[in-house]
C-alpha positions in Angstrom: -8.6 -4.6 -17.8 -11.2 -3.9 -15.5 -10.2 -0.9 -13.5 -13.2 -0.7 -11.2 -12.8 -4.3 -9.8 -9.6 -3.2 -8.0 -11.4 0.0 -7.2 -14.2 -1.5 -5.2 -11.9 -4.5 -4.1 -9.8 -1.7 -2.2 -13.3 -0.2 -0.3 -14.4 -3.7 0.6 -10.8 -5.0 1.6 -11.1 -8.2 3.9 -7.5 -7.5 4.9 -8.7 -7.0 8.3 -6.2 -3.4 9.2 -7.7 -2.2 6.2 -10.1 0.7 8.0 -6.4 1.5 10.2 -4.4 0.8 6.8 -5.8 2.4 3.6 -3.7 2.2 0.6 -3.8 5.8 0.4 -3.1 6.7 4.0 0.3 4.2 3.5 0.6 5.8 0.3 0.4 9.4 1.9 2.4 8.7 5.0 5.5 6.7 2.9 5.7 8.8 0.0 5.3 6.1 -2.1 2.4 5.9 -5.1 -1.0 4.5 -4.1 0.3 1.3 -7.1 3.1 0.8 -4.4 1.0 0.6 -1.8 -1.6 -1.7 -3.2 0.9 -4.1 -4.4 2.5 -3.8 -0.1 -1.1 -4.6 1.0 -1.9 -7.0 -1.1 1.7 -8.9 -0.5 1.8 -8.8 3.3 -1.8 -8.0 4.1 -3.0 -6.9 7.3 1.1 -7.2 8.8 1.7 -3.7 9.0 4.9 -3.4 10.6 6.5 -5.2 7.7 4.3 -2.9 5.2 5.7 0.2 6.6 9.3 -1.2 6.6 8.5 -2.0 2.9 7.0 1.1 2.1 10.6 3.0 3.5 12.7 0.9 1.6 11.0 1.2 -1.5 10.9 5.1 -0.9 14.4 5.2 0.0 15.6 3.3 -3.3 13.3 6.2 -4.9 15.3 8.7 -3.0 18.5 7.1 -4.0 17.8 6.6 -7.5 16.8 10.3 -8.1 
């Protein structure tokens, strides 16, 4: 696999939140790993609300799993 192609695809995101909705500022603010937070962005792109409802759900079945 080519890691650096989903490097540089993050930095020139055309998902058009993407300077307001980094993967690692979702990552940082949810608690969730910056994987988790690619795979949200990627999924629902530039709808944020439903990334940051995704983002607590998937921390909360972290939490609960624990």
């Amino acid at each position: 696999g080519f890691g650096a192609i989903k490097a540089s695809s993050m930095v020139t995101s055309d998902v058009a939140t993407s300077d307001v909705l980094t993967v690692e500022a979702l990552a940082v603010r949810t608690g969730i790993s910056g994987e988790q937070a690619q795979e949200l962005i990627d999924r629902l792109g530039n709808d944020r609300a439903a990334i940051e409802q995704a983002a607590r759900n998937l921390k909360g079945k972290q939490r609960l799993g624990e």
